[in-house]
Residue frames as a rotation matrix with the C-alpha (Angstrom) as fourth column:
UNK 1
-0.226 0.594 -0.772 119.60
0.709 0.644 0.288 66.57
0.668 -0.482 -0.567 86.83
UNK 2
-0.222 0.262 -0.939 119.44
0.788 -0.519 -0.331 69.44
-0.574 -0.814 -0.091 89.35
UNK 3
-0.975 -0.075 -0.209 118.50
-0.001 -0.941 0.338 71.91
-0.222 0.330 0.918 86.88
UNK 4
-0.854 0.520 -0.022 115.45
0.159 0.302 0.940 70.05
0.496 0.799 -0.340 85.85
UNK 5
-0.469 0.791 0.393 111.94
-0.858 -0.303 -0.415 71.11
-0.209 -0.532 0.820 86.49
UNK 6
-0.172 0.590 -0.789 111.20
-0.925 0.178 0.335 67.73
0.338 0.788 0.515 85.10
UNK 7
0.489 0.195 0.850 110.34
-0.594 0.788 0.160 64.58
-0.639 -0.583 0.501 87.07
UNK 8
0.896 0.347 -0.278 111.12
-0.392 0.318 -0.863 62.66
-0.211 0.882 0.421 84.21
UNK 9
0.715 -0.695 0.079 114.24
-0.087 -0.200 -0.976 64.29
0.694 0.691 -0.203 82.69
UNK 10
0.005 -0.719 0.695 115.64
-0.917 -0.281 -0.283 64.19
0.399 -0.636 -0.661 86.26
UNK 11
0.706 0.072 0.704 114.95
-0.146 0.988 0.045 60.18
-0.693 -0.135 0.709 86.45
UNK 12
0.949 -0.167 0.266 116.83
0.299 0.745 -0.597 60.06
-0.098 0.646 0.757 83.69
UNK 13
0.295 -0.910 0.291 119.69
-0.587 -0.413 -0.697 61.79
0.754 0.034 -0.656 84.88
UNK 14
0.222 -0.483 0.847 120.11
-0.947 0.101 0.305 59.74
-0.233 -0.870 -0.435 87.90
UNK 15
0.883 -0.208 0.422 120.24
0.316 0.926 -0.205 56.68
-0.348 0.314 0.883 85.70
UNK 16
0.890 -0.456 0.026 122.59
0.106 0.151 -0.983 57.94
0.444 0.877 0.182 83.92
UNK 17
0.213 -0.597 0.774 124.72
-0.966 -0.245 0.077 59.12
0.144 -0.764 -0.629 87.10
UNK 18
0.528 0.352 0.773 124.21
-0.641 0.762 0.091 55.62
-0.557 -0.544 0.628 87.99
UNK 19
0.964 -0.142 0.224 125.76
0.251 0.759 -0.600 54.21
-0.085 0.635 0.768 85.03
UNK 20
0.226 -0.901 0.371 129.12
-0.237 -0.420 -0.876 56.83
0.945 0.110 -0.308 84.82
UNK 21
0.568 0.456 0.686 129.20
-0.762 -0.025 0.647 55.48
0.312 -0.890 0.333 88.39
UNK 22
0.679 -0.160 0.716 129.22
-0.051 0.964 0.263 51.91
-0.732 -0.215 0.646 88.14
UNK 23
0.711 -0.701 0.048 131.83
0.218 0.155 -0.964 52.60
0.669 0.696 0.263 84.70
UNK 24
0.586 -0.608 0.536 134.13
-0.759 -0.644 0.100 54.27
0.284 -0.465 -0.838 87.21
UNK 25
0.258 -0.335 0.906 134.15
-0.587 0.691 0.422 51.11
-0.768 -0.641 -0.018 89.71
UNK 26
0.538 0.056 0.841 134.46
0.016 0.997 -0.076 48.88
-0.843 0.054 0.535 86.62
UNK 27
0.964 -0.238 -0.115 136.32
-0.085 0.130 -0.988 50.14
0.250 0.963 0.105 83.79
UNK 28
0.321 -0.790 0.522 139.41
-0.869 -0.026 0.494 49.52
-0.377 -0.612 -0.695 85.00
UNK 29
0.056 0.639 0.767 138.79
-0.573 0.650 -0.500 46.36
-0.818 -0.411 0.403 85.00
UNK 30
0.579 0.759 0.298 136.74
0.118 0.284 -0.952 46.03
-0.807 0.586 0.075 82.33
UNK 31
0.788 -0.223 -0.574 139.58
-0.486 -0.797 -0.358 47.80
-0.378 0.561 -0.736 80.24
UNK 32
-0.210 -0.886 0.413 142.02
-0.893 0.346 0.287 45.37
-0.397 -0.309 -0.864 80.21
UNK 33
-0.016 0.041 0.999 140.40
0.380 0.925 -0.032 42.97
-0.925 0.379 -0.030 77.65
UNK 34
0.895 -0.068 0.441 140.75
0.401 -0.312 -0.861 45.50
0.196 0.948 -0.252 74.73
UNK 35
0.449 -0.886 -0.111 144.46
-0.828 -0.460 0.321 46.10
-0.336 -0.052 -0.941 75.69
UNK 36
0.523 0.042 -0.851 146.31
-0.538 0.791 -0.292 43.76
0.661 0.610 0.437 73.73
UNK 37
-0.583 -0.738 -0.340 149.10
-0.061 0.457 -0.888 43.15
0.810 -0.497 -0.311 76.70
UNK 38
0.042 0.450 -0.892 146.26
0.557 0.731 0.395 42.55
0.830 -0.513 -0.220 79.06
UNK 39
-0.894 -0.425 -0.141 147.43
0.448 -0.849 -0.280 46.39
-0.001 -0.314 0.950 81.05
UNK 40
0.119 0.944 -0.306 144.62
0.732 -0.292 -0.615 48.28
-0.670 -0.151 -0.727 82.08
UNK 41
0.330 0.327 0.886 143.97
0.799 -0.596 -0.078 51.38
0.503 0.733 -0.458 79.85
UNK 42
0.959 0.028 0.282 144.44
-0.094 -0.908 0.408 53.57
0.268 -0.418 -0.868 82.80
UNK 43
0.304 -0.816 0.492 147.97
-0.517 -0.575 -0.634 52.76
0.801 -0.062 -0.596 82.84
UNK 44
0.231 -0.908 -0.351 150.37
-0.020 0.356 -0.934 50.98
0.973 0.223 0.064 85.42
UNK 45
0.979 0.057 0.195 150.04
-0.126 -0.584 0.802 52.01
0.159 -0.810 -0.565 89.13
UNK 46
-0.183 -0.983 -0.033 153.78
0.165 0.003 -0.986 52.80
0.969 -0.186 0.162 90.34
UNK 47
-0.443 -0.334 0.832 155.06
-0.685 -0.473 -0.554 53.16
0.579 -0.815 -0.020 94.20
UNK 48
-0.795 -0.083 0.601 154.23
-0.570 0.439 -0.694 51.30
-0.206 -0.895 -0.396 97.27
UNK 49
-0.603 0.792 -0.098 151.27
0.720 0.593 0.359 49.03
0.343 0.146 -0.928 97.71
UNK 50
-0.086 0.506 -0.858 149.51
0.458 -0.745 -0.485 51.82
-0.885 -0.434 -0.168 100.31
UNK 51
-0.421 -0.220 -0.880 149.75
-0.006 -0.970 0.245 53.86
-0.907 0.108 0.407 96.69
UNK 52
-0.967 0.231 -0.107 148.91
0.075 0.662 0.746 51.87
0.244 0.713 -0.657 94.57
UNK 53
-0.728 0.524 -0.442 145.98
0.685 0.528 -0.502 51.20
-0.030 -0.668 -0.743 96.79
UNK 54
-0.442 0.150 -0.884 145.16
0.233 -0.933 -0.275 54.84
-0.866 -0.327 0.378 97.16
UNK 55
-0.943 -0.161 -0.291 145.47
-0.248 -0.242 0.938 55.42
-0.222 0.957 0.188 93.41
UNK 56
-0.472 0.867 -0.160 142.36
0.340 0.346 0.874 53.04
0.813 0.359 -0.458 92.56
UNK 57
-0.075 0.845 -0.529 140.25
0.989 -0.004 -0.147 53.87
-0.126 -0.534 -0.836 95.45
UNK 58
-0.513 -0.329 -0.793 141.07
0.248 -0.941 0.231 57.83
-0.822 -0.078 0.564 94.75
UNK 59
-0.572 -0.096 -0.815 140.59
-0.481 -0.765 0.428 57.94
-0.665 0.636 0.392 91.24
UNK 60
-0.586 0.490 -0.645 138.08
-0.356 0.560 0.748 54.98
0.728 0.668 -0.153 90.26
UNK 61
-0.510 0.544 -0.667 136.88
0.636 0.760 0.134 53.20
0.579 -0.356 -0.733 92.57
UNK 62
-0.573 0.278 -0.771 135.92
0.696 -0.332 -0.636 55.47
-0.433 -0.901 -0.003 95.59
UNK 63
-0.786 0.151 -0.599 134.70
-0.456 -0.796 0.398 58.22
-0.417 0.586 0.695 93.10
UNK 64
-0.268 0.939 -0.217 131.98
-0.722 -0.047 0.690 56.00
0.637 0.342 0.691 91.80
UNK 65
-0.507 0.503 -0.700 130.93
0.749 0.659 -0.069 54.49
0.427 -0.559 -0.711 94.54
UNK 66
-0.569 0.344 -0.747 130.48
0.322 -0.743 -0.587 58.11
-0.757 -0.575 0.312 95.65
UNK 67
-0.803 0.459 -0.379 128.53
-0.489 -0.144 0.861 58.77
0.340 0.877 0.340 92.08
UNK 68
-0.553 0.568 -0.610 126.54
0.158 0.790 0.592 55.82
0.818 0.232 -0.526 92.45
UNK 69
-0.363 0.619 -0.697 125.55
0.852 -0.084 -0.518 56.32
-0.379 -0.781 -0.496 96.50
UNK 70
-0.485 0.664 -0.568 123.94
-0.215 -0.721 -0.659 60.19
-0.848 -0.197 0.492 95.15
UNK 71
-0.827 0.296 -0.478 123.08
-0.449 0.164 0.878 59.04
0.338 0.941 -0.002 91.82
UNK 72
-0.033 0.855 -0.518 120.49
0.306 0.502 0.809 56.68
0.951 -0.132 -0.278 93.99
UNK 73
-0.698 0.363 -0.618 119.69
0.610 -0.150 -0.778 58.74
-0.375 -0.920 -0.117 96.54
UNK 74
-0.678 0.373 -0.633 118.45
-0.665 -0.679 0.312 61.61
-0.313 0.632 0.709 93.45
UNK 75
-0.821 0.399 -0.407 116.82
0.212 0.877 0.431 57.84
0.529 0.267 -0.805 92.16
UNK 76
-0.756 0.301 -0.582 115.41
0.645 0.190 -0.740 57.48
-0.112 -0.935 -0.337 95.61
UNK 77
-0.585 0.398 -0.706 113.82
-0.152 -0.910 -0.386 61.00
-0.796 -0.118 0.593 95.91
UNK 78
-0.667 0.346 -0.659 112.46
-0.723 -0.516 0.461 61.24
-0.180 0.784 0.594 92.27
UNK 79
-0.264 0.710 -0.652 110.56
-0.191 0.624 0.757 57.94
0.945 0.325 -0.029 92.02
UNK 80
-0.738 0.120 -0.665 108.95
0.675 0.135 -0.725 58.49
0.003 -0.984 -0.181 95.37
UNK 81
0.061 0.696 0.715 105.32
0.267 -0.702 0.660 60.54
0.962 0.151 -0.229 95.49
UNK 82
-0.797 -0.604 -0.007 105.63
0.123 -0.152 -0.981 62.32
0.592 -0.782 0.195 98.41
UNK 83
-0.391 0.773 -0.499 102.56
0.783 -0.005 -0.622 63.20
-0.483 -0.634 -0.604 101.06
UNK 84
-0.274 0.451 -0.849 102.25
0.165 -0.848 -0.504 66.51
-0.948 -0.278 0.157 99.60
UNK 85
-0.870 0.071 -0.488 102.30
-0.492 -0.209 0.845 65.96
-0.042 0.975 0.217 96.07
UNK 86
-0.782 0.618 -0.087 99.55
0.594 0.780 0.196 63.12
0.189 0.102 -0.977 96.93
UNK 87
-0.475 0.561 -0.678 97.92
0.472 -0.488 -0.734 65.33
-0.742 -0.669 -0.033 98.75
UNK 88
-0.337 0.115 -0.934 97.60
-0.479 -0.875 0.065 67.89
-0.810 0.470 0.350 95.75
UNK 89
-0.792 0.455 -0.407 96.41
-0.398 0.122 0.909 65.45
0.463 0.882 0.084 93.35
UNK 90
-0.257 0.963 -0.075 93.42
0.961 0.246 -0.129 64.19
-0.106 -0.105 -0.989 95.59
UNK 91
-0.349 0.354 -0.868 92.86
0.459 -0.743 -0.487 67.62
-0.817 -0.568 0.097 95.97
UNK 92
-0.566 0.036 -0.823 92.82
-0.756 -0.420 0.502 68.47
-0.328 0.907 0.265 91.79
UNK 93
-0.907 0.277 -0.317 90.93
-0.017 0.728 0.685 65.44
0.421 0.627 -0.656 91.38
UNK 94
-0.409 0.784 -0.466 88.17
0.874 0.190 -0.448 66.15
-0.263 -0.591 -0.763 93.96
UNK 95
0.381 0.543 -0.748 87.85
0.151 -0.835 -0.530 70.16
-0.912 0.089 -0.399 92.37
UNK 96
-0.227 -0.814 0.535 89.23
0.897 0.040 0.441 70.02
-0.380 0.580 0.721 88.69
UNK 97
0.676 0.624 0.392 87.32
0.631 -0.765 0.128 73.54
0.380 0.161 -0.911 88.52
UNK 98
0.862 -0.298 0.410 89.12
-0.366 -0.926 0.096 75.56
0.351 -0.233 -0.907 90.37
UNK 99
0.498 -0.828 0.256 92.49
0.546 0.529 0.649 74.30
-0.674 -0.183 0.716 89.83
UNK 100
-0.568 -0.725 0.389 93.12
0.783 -0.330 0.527 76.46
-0.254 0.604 0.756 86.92
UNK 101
0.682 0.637 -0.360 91.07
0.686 -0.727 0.012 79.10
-0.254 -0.255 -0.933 88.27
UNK 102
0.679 0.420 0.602 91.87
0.543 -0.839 -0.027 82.64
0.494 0.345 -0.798 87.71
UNK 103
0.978 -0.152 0.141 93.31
-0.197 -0.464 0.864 83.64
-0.066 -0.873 -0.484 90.77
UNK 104
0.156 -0.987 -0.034 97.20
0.089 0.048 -0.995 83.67
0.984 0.152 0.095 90.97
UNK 105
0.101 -0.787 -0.608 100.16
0.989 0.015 0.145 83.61
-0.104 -0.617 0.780 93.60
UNK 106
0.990 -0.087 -0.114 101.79
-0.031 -0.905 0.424 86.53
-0.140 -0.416 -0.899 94.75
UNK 107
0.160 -0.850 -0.502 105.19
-0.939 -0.289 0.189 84.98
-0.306 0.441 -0.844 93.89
UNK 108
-0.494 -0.323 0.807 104.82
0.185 0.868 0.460 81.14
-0.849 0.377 -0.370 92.55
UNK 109
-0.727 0.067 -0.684 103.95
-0.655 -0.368 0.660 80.64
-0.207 0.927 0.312 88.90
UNK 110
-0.863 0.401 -0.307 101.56
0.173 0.805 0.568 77.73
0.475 0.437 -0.764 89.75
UNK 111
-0.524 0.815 0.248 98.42
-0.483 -0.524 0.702 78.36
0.702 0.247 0.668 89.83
UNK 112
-0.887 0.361 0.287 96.18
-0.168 0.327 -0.930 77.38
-0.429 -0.874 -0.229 94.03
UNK 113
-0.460 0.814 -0.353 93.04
0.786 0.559 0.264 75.54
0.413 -0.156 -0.897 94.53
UNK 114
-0.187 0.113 0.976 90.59
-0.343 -0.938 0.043 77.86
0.920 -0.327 0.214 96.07
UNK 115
-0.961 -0.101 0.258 90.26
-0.273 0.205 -0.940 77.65
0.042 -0.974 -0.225 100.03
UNK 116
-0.409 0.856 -0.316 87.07
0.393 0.478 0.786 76.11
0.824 0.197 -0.531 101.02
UNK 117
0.085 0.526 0.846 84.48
-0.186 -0.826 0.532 77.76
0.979 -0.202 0.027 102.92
UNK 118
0.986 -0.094 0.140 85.10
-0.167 -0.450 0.877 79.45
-0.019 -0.888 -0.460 106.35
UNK 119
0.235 -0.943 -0.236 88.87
0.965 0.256 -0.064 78.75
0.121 -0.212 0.970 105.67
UNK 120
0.660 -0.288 -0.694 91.26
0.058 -0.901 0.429 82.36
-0.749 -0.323 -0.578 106.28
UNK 121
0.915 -0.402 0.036 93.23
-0.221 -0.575 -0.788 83.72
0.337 0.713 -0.615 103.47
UNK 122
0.208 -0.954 0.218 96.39
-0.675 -0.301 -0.674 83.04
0.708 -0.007 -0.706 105.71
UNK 123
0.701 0.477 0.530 95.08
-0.695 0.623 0.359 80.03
-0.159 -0.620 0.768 107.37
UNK 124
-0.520 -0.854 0.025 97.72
-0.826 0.510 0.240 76.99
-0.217 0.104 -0.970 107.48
UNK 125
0.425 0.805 0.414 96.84
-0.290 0.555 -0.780 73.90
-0.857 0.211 0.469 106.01
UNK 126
-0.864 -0.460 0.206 97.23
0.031 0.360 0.932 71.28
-0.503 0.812 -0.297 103.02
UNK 127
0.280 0.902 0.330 93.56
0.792 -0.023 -0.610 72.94
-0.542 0.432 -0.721 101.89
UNK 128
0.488 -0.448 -0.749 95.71
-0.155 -0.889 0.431 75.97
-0.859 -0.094 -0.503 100.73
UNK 129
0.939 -0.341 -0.052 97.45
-0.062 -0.018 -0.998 74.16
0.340 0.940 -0.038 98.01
UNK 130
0.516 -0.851 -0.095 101.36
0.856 0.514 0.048 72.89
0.008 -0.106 0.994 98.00
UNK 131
-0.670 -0.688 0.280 103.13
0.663 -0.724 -0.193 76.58
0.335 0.057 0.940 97.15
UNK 132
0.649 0.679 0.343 100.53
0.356 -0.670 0.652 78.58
0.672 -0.301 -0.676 99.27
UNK 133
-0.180 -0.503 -0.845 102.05
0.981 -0.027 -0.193 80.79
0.075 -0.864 0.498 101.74
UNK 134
0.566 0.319 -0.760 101.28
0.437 -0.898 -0.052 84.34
-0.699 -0.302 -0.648 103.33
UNK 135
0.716 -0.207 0.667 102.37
0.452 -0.591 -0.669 87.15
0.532 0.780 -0.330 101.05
UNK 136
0.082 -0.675 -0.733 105.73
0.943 -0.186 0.277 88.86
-0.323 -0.714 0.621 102.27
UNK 137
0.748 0.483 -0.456 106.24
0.103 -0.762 -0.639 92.41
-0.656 0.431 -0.620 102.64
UNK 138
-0.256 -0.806 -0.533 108.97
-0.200 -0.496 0.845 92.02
-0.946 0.323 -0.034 99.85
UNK 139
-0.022 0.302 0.953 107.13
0.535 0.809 -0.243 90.06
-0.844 0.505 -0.180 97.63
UNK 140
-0.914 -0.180 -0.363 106.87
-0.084 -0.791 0.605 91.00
-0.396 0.584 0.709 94.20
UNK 141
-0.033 0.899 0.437 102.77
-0.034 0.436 -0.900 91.32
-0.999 -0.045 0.016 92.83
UNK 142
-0.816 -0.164 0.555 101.67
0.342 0.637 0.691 89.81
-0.466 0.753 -0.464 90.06
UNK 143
-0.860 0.481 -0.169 99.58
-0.447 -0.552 0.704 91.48
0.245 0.681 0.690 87.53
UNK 144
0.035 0.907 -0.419 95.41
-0.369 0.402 0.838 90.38
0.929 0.125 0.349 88.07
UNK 145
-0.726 -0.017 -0.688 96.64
0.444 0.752 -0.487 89.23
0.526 -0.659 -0.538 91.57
UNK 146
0.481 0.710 0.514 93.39
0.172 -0.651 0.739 90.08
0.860 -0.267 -0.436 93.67
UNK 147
0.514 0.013 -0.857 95.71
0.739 -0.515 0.435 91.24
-0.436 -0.857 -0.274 96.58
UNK 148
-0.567 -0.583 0.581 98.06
0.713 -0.701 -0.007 93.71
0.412 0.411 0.814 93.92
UNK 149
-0.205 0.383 -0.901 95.34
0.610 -0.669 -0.424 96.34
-0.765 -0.636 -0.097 95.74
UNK 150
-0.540 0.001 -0.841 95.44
-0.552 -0.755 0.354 98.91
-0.635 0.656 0.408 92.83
UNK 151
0.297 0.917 -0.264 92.83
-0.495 -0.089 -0.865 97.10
-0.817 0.388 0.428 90.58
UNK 152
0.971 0.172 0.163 94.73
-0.039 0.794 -0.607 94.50
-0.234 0.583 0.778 88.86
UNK 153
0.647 -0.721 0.249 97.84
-0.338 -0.563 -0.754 96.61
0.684 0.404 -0.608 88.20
UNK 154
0.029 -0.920 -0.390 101.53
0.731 0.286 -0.620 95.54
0.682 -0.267 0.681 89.29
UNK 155
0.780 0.093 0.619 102.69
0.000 -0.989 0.149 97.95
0.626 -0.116 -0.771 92.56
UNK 156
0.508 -0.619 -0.599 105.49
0.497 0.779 -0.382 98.15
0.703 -0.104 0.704 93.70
C-alpha cells in the first residue's frame, strides 16, 4: 500500500489491512471452535489477571485495533478526491489539448497544462497544474525541456 502509485492497488491494500486487522481482534476468539477442547489456538494465557489482560490487548487485540484505526485512515485518504486533484481534472477537461502537450517538467514525470495568457512562468496558482513549481538551482533538466537552455540537450 505505500509503495503504490496506484489509487486502486492502494484501496485494495487498505482493505486488506482492514481485514488482518479485524482477524487480529477476532481470531482468538474465533479460534476456539476448531479446537476440539474448546482452548483458543493461541494457547492458554498463564500469570496474574493484569497479565493475562496485557497478553490479549498486547498481542491481539490492541495490535488490530491499531491495524484497523490506519488501515481506515489509508481507506479514508484514498477514496477521497481531494481539491487539487478536482481541480486538475476540470482543468484537463476544459483544455484536453494541451494536457499532453510537448512541454515537460524540469523534475516531475507528469506532463503541465500550459499557463494561460498573461500568466508568469513562476506565477503561483492552481492554473500552473498540480506538480508545477519554480525550477531549483539543483534540479536535474530534462532532455527537450524548453528551459535545459542549450537547445534541447541535458546540462548539467
Amino acid at each position: 500500500m505505500l509503495l503504490s502509485a496506484n489509487r486502486a492497488v492502494a484501496v485494495l491494500g487498505a482493505w486488506l489491512a482492514t481485514l488482518g486487522g479485524g482477524w487480529f481482534i477476532v481470531g482468538p476468539t474465533v479460534s476456539a471452535l476448531w479446537k476440539a477442547a474448546g482452548a483458543s489456538a493461541t494457547g492458554t494465557p498463564i500469570g496474574s489477571e493484569a497479565k493475562q489482560v496485557a497478553e490479549q490487548f498486547g498481542f491481539f487485540t490492541g495490535v488490530g485495533a491499531l491495524v484497523v484505526f490506519f488501515a481506515a485512515l489509508a481507506l479514508g485518504r484514498f477514496t477521497v478526491v481531494g481539491v487539487r486533484e478536482a481541480r486538475y481534472a476540470e482543468q484537463a477537461a476544459a483544455e484536453p489539448a494541451t494536457v499532453g502537450a510537448a512541454e515537460t517538467s524540469t523534475t516531475q514525470p507528469m506532463a503541465r497544462p500550459a499557463a494561460p495568457a498573461g500568466a508568469t512562468a513562476t506565477g503561483p496558482g492552481p492554473a500552473r497544474g498540480r506538480y508545477s513549481r519554480p525550477p531549483e538551482p539543483g534540479d536535474q533538466r530534462v532532455a527537450g525541456s524548453p528551459r535545459s537552455g542549450s537547445g534541447g540537450e541535458a546540462s548539467r
